[in-house]
N, C-alpha and C positions, 0 to 999 in steps of 0.2 A: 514607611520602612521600619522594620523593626530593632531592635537595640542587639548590636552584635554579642551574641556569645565570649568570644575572644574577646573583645572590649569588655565589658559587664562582669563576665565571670557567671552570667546566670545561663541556665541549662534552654536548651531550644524549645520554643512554645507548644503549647499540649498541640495545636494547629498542626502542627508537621506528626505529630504522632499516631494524631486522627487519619490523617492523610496517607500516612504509611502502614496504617492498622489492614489495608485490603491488597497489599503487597503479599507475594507468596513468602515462604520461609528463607527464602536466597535474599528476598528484599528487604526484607524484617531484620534482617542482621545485618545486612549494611547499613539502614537506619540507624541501627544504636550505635554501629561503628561508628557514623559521622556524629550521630551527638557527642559520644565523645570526644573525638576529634577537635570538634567546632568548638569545645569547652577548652580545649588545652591540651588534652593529652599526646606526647609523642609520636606513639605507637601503636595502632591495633592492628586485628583481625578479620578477616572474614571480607578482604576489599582487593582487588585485582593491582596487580604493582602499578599500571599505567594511571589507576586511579588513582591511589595514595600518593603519586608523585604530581602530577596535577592540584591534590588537595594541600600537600606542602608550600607548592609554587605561590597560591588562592592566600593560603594562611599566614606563609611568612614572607614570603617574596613582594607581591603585590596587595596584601595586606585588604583581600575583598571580602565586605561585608556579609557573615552567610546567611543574613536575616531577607536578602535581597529579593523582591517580591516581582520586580519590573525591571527590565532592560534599560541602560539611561541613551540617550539620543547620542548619534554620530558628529561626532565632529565637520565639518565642512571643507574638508579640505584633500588631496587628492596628489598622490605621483606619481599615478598612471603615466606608462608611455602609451601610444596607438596600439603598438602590438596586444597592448595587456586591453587595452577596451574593445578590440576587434575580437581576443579569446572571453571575453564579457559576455558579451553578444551572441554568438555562436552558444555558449552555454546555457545562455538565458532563452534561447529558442529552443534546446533538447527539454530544459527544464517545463516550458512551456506546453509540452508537447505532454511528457512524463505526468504533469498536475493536473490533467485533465482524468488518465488514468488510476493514478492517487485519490482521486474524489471516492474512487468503492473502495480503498483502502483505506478511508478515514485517516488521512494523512497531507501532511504537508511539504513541500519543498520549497526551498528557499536559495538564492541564491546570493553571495557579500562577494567583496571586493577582496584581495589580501589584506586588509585591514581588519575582517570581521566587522563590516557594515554592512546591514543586509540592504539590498539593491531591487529586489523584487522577490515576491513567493504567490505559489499556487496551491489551490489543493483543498480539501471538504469545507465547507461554508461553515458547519458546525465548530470544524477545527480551527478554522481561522478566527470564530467570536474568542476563542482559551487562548490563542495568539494574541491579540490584540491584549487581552490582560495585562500579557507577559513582557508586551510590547514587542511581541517577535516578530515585526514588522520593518517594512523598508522604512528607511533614515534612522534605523537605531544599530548599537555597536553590540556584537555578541564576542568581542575577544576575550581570551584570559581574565587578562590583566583589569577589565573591570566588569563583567560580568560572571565571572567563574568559570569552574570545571561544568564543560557544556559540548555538544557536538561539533560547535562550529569553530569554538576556539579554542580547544582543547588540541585539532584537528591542527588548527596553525602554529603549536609547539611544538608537533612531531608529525613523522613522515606517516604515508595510510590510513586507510578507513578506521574513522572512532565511536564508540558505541560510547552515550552517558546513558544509562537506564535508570531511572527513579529519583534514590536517595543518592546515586552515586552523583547528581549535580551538588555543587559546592553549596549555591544558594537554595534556602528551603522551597521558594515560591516555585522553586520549578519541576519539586521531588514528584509532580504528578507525569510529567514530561518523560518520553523514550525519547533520543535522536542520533542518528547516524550522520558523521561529516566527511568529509575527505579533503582536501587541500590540493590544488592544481599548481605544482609549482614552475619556476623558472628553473629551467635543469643548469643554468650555467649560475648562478648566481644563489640559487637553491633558497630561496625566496618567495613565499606565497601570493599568486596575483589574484587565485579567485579561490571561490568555495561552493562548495555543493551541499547541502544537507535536505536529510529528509527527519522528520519529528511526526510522532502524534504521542496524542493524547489519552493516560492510561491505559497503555497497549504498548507489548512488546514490537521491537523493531522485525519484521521478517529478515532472514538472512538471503531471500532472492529480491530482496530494496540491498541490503548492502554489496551482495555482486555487483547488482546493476551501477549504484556508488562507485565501484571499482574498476570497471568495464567504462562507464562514463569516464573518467578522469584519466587512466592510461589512452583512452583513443586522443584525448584531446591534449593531453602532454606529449602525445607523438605527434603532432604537428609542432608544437616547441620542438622536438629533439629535432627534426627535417629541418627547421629553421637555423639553432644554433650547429648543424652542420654544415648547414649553407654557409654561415655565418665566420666555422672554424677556418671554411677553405679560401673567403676574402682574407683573412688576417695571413693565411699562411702564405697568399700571391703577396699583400704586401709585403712580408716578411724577405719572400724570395728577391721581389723586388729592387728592395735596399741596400742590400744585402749580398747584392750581384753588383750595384755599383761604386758603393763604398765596404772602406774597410774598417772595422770595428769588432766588438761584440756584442749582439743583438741577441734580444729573446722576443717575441712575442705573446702576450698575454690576452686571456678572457673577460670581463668583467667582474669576473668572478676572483681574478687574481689568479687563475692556472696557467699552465702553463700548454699554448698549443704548439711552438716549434721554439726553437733556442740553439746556437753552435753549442761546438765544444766544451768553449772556456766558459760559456752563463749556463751551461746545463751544469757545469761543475761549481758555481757560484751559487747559484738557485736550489742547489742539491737535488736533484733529480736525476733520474736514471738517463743515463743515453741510449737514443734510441729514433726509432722514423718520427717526423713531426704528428702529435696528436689533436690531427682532426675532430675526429670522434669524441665527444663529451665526456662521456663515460669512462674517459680511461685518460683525460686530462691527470697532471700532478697540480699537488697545491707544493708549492717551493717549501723549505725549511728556512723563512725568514721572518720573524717572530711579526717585524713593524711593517713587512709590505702588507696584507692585506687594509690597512688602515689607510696607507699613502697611495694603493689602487682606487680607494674608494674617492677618495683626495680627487686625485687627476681624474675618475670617472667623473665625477661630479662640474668640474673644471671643463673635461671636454662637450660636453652634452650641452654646455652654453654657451662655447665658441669652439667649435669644429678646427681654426687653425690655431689652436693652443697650442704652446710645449712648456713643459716643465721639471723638473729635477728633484732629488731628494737625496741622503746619504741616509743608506742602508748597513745594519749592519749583517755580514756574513757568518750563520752560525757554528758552521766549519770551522774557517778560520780565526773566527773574533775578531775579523776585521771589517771598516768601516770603507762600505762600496760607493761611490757615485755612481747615478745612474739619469741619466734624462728620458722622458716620456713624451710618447706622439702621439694623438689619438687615431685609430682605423675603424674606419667609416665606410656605411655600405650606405648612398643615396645620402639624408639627412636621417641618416639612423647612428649612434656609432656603437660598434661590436667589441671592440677589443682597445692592448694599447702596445705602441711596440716601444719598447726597452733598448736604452743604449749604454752599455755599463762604459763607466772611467770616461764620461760627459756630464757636464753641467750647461744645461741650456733651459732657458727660460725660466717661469717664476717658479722661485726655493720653495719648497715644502716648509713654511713656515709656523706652525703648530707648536705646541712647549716643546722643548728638548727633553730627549726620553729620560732624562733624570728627575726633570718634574715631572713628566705626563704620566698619567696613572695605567699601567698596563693594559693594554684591550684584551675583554672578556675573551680566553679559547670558548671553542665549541665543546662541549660537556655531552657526555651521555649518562644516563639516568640507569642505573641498576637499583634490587631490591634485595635483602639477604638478612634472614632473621626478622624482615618486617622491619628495618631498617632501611633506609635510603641512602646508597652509595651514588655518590655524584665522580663522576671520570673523567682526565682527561684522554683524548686518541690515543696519546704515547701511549700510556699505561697499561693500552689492550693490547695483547701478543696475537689472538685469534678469538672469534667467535665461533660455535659451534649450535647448530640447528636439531632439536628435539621436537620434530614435527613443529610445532607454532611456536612453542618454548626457546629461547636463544639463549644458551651460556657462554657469559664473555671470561676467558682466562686472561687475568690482571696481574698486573706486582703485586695484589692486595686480596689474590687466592680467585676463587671461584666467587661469580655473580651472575643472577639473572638479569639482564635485559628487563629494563621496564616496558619498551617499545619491545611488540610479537611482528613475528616472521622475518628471517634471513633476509627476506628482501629487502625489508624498509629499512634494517639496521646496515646493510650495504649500501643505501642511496645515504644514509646519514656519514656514513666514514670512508667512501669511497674518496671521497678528496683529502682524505688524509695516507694516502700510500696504504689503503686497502684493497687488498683485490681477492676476488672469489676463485675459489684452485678449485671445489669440488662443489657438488650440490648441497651438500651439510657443512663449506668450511668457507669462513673469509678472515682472511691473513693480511696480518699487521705486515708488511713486504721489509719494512723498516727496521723491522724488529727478528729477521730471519738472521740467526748464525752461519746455520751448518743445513746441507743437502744431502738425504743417503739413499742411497736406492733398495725398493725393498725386494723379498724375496721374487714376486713376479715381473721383476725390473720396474714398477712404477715408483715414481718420485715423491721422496718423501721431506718436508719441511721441519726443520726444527729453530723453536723461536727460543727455546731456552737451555741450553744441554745439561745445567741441572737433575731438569724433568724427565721424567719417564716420556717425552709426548712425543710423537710423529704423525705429522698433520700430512694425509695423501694429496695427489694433486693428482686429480682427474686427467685423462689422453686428450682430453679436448683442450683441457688447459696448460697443458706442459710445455709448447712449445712457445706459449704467448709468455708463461713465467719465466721460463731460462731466458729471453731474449731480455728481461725489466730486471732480472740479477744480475744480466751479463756472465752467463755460463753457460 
């Protein structure tokens, strides 16, 4: 391994420069872009935002070597549940199928865990001797955090298919490397259980290998979504269940910490809209309570190792600034468990016993990554009012003016913020719900959103979408 840039201060070896000397003139500039980079400097040019925010994560974040020449081995260890190794399985036979035709593509597929462990690959004999170098081989780890900016781990920081081509990997050893990844995730938990990638060697990626990438991964997360709908409609019998013979305030919960049905008084504790119980994944709320996702995680973890757990915690409500009790049950489908139901102003079973949130250190929000001036604007959910759709290009309008989206396409940036009281009104618009003032209807009576009345802005709301929006404002 070579002596890191960043560490050293000395400039990347003539090795990588030889190496990207037969790169066309798109690649040639992103190479000097990364040596500088990799030397220290801030800022450049001439690198895609999804890239540069991946090479900030590599440089400052997890602090990965960019001399790195070889993948280092996987750890041995595993939190697969059944579901996640039965969707293992299933993938690793398409992939199986797929590498056989990849062999005239001079290409590779490979298939990790969410972990970014790769688990098996197929695909040209040739390609696989330049793998083995690289060690892109089953038992070794290709995530971020210690491999770099790369197809497969790259893939497991954000949502959608990711293209690394050349010099845009972090580490030099790989700048000979194209590869496409995509990440299959758990839609209720929004968690990566496997991965798909295809790579070759000195060769650009085709964009009908990345369809297919995409085409793969939506059919096989729609069997996840069939499931966690199955899954929303036992929580919601429980719910019904309990809830019919005692009386209390009850909410029922996803693993995910959303919310699938709740009464009156915890859909106004939990801050969420009233309205029919949410079945459906996609259109779950995440509560406005800073410490529950942290103490769902608590009791998930708690019930999945004795099914008749109960437990409690004092939450605080950020409505009122008041401090809720709340005790938890775990709901269980077979010896599976799906959710958790919620009993506010109860204390039953074991405390939530973690530091008191005066010492505990606040848990990380979820962050979205914009770019502006070649600068890296890190966000949180609050702060976006609406995102707006320029063909692949996404503008988020913030408190903090105009940003692009490091993550491309409307969609993926909706799977990222949808569990924050986002919802998509038009084909070009997803709206912060949270963040909505004022309603005006425009000249052809359609409905118009306004998140700021400052601004000049009126965000339309498509016919298809108006009647789902007035019923989540209550209008």
């Amino acid at each position: 391994m070579t002596d890191s840039p960043v560490a050293t201060g000395k400039a990347p070896s003539r090795r990588t420069r030889r190496a990207t000397g037969t790169l066309d003139g798109n690649h040639r500039a992103v190479a000097r872009a990364w040596e500088r980079f990799a030397s220290g400097e801030t800022t450049v040019a001439d690198v895609r935002p999804e890239i540069l925010a991946s090479w900030h994560r590599c440089r400052d974040t997890y602090d990965v070597d960019p001399g790195l020449r070889s993948a280092p081995a996987a750890a041995d260890h595993t939190d697969h549940r059944l579901d996640h190794d039965v969707l293992l399985t299933k993938l690793g036979g398409i992939a199986a199928v797929a590498g056989e035709r990849l062999d005239r593509e001079q290409g590779l597929i490979a298939v990790t865990d969410g972990a970014g462990r790769v688990l098996a690959s197929w695909g040209d004999q040739a390609v696989r001797g330049h793998a083995e170098e690289s060690n892109l081989a089953p038992w070794s780890v290709w995530d971020e955090r210690t491999t770099g900016t790369n197809g497969m781990g790259t893939a497991l920081e954000v949502t959608g298919p990711v293209t690394v081509t050349g010099p845009e990997h972090w580490c030099e050893g790989f700048h000979q490397w194209a590869c496409a990844g995509i990440a299959i995730r758990d839609l209720v938990t929004g968690l990566p259980v496997a991965m798909l990638n295809v790579s070759r060697w000195s060769a650009e990626i085709p964009g009908q290998l990345i369809n297919w990438l995409k085409d793969t991964a939506a059919g096989v997360e729609s069997e996840i979504e069939r499931r966690a709908l199955w899954e929303g409609e036992v929580i919601l019998r429980e719910f019904t269940e309990i809830s019919s013979r005692r009386s209390g305030v009850f909410a029922a919960l996803d693993l995910g910490g959303r919310v699938v049905v709740a009464d009156d008084t915890a859909q106004a504790i939990l801050g969420v809209p009233h309205g029919a119980p949410m079945v459906d994944v996609m259109t779950r709320w995440t509560p406005d309570i800073p410490d529950l996702p942290e103490v769902v995680r608590w009791a998930a973890k708690r019930s999945a190792a004795a099914p008749q757990w109960t437990g409690c915690a004092r939450l605080v409500e950020n409505a009122a600034d008041a401090v809720v009790p709340v005790s938890f049950k775990p709901v269980c489908a077979g010896n599976r468990l799906v959710g958790l139901l919620c009993e506010f102003g109860s204390q039953d079973g074991d405390e939530y016993d973690e530091q008191p949130p005066t010492a505990r250190a606040a848990p990380t929000p979820q962050r979205v990554v914009g770019v502006r001036n070649e600068r890296i604007i890190v966000l949180a959910p609050s702060e976006i009012r609406y995102a707006e759709a320029d063909r692949n290009t996404v503008w988020l309008s913030t408190d903090r003016g105009k940003v692009q989206a490091a993550t491309r396409g409307l969609d993926n940036i909706e799977r990222e913020l949808t569990p924050f009281g986002f919802h998509r009104v038009h084909r070009r618009f997803l709206v912060n719900l949270r963040r909505v003032t004022e309603l005006e209807r425009g000249i052809k009576g359609e409905l118009l959103l306004i998140t700021d009345p400052r601004a000049p802005e009126f965000i339309p709301v498509s016919r298809r979408h108006t009647q789902e929006i007035r019923r989540i404002l209550g209008v």
